[in-house]
N, C-alpha and C positions, 0 to 999 in steps of 0.2 A: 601119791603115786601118779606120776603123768599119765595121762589118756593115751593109749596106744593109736589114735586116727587123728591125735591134734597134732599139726606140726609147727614147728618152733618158728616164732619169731624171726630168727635168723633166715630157716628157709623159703618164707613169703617173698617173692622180689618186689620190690619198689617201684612201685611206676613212675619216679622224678628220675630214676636212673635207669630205667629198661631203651635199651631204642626204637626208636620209632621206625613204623614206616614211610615209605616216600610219600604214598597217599595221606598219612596223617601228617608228615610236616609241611605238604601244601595247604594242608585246612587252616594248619596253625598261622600258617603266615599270611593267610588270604583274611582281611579283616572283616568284622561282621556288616552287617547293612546297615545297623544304626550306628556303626562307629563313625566318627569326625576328627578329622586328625588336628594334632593343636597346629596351631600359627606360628609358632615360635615369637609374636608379638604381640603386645593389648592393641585392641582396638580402641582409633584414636576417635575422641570426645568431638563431637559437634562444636566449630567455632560460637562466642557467643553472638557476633558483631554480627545484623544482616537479619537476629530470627525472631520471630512475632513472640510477643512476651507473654507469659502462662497464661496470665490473668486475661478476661476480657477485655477489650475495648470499649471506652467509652463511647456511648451514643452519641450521633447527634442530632442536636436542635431540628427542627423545622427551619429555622431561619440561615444556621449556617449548613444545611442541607440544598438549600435551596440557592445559596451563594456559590455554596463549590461545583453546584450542575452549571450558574451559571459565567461562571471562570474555565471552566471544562469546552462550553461551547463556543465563548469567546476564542479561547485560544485553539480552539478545530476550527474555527471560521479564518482566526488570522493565520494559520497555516495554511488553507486551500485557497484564501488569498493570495499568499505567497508563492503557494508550489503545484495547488492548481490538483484535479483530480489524475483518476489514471487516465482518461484521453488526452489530456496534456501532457505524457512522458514520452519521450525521447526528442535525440535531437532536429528531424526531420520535423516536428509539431516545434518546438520552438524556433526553427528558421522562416517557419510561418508565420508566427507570431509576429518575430522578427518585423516580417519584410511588412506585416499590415501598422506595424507600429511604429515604424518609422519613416509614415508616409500620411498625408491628410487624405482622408476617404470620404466621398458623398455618401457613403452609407450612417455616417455619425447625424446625416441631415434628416434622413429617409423620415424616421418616425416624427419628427417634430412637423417637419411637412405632411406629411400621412396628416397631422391632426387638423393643420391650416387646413389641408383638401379636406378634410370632412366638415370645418363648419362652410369656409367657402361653398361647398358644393350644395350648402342646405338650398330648398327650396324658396324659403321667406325672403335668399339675397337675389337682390340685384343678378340680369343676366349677365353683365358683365364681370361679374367678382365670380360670381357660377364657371364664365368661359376659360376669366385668369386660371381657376384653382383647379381647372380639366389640363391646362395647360402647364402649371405646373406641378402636376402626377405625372404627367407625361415627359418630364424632363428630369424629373427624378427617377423614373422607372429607368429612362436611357441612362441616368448619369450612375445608377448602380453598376446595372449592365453592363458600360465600357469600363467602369472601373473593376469589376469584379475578372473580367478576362484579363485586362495587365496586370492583376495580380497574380491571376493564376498563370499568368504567361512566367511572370518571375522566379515564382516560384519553381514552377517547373522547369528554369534554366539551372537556378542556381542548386537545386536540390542531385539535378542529373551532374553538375561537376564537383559538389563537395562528398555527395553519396552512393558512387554510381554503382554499388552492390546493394542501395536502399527496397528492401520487397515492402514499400510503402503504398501503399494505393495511392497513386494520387488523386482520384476524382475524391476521396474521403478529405485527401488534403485541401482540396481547392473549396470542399464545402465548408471543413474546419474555416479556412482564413476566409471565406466570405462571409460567415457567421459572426466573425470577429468585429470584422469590418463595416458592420452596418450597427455595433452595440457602442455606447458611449464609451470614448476611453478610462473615464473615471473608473465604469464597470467592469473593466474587462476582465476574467479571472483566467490565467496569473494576471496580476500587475503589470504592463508594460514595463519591460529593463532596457529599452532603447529609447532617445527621444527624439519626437517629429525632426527629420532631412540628417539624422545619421545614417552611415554608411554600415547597410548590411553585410 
């Protein structure tokens, strides 16, 4: 005999087909916080070309450890040969360069004299080798001297009509090319690119 308080089957309603409310069809459609929505594509694989390989690298030696620091340093030496630090970058610093390299300078003399003056001037010589070697410090000292203003005189013609927007200092300029100018050319880093009585 059916239970008179159970009700049927049929009259339960369904919750897959009851309607919702608006409040509830905003929840449904609002995704959860840990959802991730697909890509609609795989994620593409790491090239192989270019990536360090699983396994370790081999060690090396002492001896060719000690070859490749000094292949490393060679070749930082023939670069800042070549291209010189950063006080040598821009164009203004190599118009300097320029103008002391294409020109013979008393400064290339200075130190080799500087040495003559110091034995000459020892006391064990002769006064007269003593008098020469006062005298020529003192012709050195002058012949840097005028050479270092025509330089800097050139410099600062040609710098005010090839750069006349340059916010260069010049007195750094004129110390740069007189620095130059009294060092051997052999030494000079960069490399002179201009040779002696070309036109700057």
């Amino acid at each position: 005999m059916p239970s008179l308080f159970r009700r049927k089957s049929a009259d339960i309603p369904d919750p897959a087909t009851e309607p919702l409310t608006p409040a509830e069809e905003e929840a449904e459609a609002a995704p959860s916080r840990g959802y991730t929505p697909a890509k609609g594509r795989e994620t593409p694989k790491r090239p192989a070309t270019g990536r360090r390989p699983a396994g370790s690298l081999k060690a090396l030696s002492k001896e060719e450890t000690k070859a490749l620091r000094r292949q490393r340093r060679a070749e930082a030496a023939a670069e800042f040969r070549r291209e010189g630090g950063p006080r040598d970058r821009g164009p203004e610093r190599l118009l300097a360069r320029n103008v002391v390299d294409s020109r013979r300078t008393v400064g290339t003399w200075f130190f080799g004299g500087a040495l003559v003056v110091l034995i000459g001037s020892n006391q064990a010589m002769p006064p007269a080798i003593r008098l020469a070697s006062n005298l020529l410090w003192g012709a050195l000292a002058l012949g840097v001297v005028i050479d270092s203003v025509l330089i800097s005189r050139k410099i600062k013609k040609l710098v005010r009509e090839r750069f006349p927007s340059s916010t260069q200092r010049m007195g750094s300029l004129y110390l740069y090319a007189i620095m130059r100018s009294i060092t051997f050319r052999k030494l000079r880093t960069p490399a002179p690119r201009v040779a002696i009585g070309d036109k700057v």
